[in-house]
C-alpha positions in Angstrom: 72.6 123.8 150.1 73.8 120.4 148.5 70.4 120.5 146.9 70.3 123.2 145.4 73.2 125.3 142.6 74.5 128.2 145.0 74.5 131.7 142.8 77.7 133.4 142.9 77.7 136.9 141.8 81.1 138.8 141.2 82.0 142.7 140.8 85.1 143.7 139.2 87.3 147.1 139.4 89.9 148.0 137.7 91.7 146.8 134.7 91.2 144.4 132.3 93.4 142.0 133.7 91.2 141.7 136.7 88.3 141.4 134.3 89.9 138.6 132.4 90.9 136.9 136.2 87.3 136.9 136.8 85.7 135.8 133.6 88.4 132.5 134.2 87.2 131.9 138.2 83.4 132.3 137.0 83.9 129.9 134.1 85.4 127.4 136.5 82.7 127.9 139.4 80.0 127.7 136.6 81.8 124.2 135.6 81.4 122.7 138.8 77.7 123.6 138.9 77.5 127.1 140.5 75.2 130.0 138.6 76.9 133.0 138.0 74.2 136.2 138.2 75.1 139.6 138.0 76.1 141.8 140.6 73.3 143.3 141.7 71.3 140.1 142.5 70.4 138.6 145.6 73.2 135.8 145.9 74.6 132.5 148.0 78.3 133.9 147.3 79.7 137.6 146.4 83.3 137.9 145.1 85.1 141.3 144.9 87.9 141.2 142.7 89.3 144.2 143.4 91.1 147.6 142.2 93.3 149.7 144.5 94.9 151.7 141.6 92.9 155.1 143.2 91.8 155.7 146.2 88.3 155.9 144.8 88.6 152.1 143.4 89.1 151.3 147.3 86.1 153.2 148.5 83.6 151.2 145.5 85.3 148.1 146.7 84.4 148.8 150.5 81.1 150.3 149.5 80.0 146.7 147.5 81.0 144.7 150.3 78.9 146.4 152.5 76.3 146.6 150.7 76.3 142.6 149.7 76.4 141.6 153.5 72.9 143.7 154.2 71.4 142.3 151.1 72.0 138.9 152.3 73.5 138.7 156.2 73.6 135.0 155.7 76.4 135.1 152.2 79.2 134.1 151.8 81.6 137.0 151.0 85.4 136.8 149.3 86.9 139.8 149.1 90.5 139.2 146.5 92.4 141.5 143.7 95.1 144.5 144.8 93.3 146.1 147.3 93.5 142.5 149.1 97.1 142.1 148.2 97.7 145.5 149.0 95.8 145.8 152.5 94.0 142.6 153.4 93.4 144.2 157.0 91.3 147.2 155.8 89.3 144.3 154.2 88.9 141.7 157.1 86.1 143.1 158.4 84.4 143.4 155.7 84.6 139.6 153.7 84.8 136.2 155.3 87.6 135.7 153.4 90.2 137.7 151.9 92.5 136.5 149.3 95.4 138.3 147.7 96.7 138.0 143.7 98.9 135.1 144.6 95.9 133.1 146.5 93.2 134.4 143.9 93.4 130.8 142.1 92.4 129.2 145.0 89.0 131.0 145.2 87.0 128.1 143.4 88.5 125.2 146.2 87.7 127.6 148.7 84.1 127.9 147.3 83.9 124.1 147.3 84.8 123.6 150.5 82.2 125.7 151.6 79.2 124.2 149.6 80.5 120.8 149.0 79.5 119.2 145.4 77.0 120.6 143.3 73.9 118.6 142.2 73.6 117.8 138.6 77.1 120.0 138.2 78.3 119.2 135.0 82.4 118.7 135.8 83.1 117.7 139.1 86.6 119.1 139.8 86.5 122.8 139.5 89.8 123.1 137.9 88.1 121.8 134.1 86.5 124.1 132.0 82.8 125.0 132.1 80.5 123.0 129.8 77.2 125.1 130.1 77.0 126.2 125.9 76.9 129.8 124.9 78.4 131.2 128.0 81.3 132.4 126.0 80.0 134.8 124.1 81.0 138.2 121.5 84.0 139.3 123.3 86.4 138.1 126.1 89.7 138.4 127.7 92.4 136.0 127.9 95.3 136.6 130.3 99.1 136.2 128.7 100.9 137.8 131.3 101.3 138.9 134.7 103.2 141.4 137.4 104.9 144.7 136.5 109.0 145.3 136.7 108.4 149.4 135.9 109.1 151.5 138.7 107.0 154.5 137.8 106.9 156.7 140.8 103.0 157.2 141.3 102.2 153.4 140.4 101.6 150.7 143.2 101.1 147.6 140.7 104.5 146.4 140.8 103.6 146.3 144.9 100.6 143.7 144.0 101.5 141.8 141.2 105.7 142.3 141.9 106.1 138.3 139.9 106.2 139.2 136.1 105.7 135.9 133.8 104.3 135.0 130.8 102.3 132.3 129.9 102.8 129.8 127.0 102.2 130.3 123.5 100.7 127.1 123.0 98.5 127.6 126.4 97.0 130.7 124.8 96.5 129.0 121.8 94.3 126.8 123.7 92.4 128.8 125.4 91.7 130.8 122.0 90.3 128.1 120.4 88.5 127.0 123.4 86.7 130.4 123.7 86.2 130.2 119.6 84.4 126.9 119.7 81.9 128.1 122.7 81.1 131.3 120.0 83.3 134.4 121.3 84.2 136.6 117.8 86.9 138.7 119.6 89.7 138.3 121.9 91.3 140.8 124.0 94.6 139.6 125.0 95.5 141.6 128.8 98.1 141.4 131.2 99.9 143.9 133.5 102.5 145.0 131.2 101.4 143.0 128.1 104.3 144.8 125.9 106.8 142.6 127.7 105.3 139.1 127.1 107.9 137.1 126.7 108.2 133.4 127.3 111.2 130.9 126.1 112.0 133.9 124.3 108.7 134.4 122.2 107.7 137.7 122.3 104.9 139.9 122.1 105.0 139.7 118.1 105.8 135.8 118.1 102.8 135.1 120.2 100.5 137.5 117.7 102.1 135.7 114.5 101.5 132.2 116.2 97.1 133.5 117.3 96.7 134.3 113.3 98.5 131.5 112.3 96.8 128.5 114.7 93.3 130.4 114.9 90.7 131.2 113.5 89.2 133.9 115.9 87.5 136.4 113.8 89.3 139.8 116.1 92.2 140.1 117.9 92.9 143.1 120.6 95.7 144.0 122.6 94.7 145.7 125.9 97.6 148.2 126.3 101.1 148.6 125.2 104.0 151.7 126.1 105.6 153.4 123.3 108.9 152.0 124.3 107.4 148.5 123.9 106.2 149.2 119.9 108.7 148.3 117.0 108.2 148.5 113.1 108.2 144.1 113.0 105.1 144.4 115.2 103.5 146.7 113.7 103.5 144.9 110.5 101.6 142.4 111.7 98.6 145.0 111.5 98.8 144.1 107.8 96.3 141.3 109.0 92.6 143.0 109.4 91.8 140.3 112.3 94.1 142.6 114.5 91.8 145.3 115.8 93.3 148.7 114.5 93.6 150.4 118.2 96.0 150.9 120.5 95.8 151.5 123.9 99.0 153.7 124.4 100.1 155.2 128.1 100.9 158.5 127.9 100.0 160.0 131.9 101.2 163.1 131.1 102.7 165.3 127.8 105.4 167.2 130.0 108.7 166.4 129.8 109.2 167.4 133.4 106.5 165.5 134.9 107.1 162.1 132.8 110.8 162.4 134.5 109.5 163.0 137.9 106.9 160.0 137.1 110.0 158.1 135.7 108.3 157.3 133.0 110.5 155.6 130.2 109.8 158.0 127.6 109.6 161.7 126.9 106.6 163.4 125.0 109.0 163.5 121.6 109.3 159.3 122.2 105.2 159.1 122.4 104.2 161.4 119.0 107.3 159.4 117.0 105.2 156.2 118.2 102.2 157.5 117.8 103.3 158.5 114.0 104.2 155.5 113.6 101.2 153.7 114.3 98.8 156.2 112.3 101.6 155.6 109.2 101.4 151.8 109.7 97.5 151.5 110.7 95.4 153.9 108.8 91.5 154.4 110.2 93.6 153.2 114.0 92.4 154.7 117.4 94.7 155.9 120.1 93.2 155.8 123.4 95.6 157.0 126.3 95.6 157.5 130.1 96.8 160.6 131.6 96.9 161.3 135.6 96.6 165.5 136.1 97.7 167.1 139.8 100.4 165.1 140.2 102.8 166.3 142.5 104.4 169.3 141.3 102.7 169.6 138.8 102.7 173.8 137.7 99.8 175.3 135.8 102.6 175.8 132.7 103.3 172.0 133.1 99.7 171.4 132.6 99.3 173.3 129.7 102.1 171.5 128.3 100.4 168.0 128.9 96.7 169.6 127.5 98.3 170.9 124.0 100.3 167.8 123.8 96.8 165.5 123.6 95.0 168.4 121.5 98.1 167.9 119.3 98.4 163.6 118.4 95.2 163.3 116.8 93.8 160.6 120.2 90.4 159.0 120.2 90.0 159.0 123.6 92.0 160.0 126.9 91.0 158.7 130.1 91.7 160.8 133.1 92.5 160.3 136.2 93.0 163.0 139.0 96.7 161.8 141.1 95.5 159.5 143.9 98.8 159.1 146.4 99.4 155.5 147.4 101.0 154.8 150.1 104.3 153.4 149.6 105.3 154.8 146.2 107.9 157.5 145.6 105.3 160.1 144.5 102.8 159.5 148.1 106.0 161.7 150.1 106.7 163.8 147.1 106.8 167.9 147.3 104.0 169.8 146.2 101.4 167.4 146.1 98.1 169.4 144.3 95.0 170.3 146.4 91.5 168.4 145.1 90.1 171.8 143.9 93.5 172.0 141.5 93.1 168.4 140.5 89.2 168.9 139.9 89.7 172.2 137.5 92.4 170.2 135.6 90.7 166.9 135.1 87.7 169.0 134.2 89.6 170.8 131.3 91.3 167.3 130.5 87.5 165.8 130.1 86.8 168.6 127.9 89.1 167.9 125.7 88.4 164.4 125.6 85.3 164.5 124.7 86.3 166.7 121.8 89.3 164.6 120.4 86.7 161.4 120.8 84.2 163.8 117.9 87.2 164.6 116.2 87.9 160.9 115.7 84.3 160.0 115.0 83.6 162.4 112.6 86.6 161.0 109.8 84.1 158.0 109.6 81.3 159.5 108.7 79.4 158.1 105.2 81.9 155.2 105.4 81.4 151.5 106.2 82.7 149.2 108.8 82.4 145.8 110.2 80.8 145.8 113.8 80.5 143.3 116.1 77.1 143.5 118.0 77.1 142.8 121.6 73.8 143.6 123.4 70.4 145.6 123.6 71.1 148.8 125.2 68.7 150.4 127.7 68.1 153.5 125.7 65.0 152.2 124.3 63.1 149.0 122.5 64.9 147.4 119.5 68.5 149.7 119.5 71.2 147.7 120.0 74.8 148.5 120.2 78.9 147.0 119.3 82.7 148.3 118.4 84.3 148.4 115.5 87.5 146.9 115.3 88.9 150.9 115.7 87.0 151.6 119.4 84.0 153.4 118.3 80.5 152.2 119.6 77.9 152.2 117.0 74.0 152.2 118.1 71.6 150.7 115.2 67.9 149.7 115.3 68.1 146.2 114.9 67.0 142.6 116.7 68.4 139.6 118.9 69.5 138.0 115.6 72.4 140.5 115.5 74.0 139.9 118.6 77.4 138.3 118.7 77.6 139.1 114.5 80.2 141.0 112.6 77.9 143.0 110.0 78.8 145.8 108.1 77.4 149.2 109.3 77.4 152.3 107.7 78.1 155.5 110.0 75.8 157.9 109.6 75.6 160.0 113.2 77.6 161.4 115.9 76.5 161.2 119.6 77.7 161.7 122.6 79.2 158.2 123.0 79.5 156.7 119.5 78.2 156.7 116.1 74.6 156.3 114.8 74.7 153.2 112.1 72.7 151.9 109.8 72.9 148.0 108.9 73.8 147.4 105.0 71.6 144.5 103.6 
């Protein structure tokens, strides 16, 4: 194996965070000499970096590591992320070694024990950045934070990532700029509960002010905020067009009654004023959202109540999710916990609706122009490729290689069922 570059291929559930976690461990494995390959390739090493958010994000991590060990018997297999935190037993069987949050940095010495040195690797301790050029590329995620203090009742992140800290504003910085030089045109900044960044008492809108002003990165994203976590100071900082005009916001449900049960932080009255107050501040801005339905308790008039709430605040997209009970949290031994053919009408009717308040949104933009960053050729057919606008929406053009990783203007001239037809403007 010393003569040769082991390929390591990871999969990632979940969140953003976890995305970001692994786009840094594959970044330092590819410095010391590994190949990273995608997940579906035959490979020396498999990493799961897993999601245990839903029960189903548990089964897809049990399901991959099964299926890696018969694709190669003789791999090495790591399983790490929440589910590992959360469980590690329920993984043992299943991974040679099984790593938690708080042992996740300690996946590339493990690695290196296991191979030994790399010939021809390009930085010999794995703890430097990789050298290979144009492995950063179009859009990436740089973690700023980490653990959860909210004690929402169906949630079992503040279980597996309990430690909430920040990192430094000039350490971001860094990394910013290191990502810029290596050609990325967008940063998405993620974290568990990215509204309460806060270190030596810079905030979330110091950190923002200090990116613009010590960068030059062409787009700047936040992952997800709450609506108790917005203010009119940060807001204004939207008054810069390198911050991308969307907003992840959590809602997880528009009843009063059910965000107390969830103990939520806010009431439905709380989330439209901060809604409002972005689409006032941020005009052309998408507001994506999460909302859970079935969970427990929840009535058929409760229901409605959440379901006209999101017809109601003009969202670009909801994500839904049907309750998944995890043990340990206050809502697993609640009352009146929903049977799967409830939860399966209701999501159902919640996807619905989605999928109309995401033509809703797309069909303001229609005729006008807007900068898109391309990032790949889709599989649809030959020469279509496809990228975001700063506002969320995926726009599908005929085009070439020579547009990937390039902001271009694009004018909207289609509505499908998963973005916008565009047209290039020369």
């Amino acid at each position: 194996m010393k003569n040769q570059s082991p390929k390591v291929a990871f999969y990632t559930l979940g969140c953003k965070l976890n995305q970001s976690e692994t786009e840094s461990l594959a970044d330092k494995l590819r410095g010391a000499g590994y190949q990273i390959v995608a997940p579906g390739d035959v490979a020396d090493i498999y990493v799961a970096n897993t999601c245990t958010v839903t029960h189903v994000a548990d089964r897809k991590s049990r399901h991959w590591l099964r299926m890696v060990r018969r694709r190669n018997p003789q791999a090495f297999i790591i399983a790490t992320g929440c589910y590992a935190q959360r469980v590690p037993r329920e993984l043992v069987p299943l991974a040679d070694v099984v790593l938690g949050n708080e042992e996740k940095l300690r996946l590339p010495q493990i690695v290196g024990q296991k191979f030994g040195p790399v010939v021809g690797s390009c930085v010999a301790d794995v703890s430097q950045p990789p050298c290979s050029e144009g492995v950063v590329r179009k859009r990436t995620m740089i973690k700023i934070q980490d653990g959860c203090r909210y004690s929402c009742a169906y949630c079992i992140v503040p279980y597996v990532r309990p430690h909430e800290y920040s990192l430094p504003v000039s350490e971001i910085i860094e990394k910013i700029k290191t990502k810029e030089a290596k050609g990325c045109k967008e940063v998405v900044l993620t974290g568990a509960t990215v509204g309460r960044y806060n270190h030596d008492g810079a905030g979330i809108r110091v950190l923002l002010e200090r990116i613009l002003e010590n960068t030059h990165i062409e787009r700047l994203r936040l992952s997800s905020l709450q609506p108790q976590e917005l203010s009119d100071e940060l807001l204004s900082l939207w008054q810069d067009k390198r911050l991308c005009r969307h907003f992840h916001l959590a809602l997880q449900s528009g009843s009063g009654t059910v965000l107390r049960r969830m103990k939520r932080c806010y009431s439905p009255a709380d989330y439209r004023a901060a809604a409002q107050r972005i689409q006032q501040a941020v005009p052309g801005v998408a507001i994506t959202t999460d909302v859970i339905v079935g969970f427990p308790g929840e009535s058929d008039e409760e229901f409605e109540e959440s379901h006209d709430f999101c017809r109601q605040i003009g969202l670009a997209d909801i994500h839904v999710f049907p309750f998944s009970p995890r043990k340990g949290t206050l809502a697993a031994d609640m009352d009146g916990q929903s049977k799967d053919s409830v939860k399966k009408k209701r999501g159902q009717r919640m996807l619905k609706l989605a999928d109309e308040a995401r033509q809703t949104f797309y069909r303001q933009f229609l005729g006008h122009t807007l900068p898109v960053l391309w990032e790949r050729k889709t599989r649809l057919h030959n020469g279509i490729y496809s990228g975001l606008t700063d506002n969320y929406i995926r726009v599908y053009v005929q085009g070439d290689a020579s547009m990937v990783n390039m902001v271009m203007p694009v004018r909207l001239k289609g509505v499908c069922s998963n973005g916008m037809q565009g047209e290039p403007v020369l």
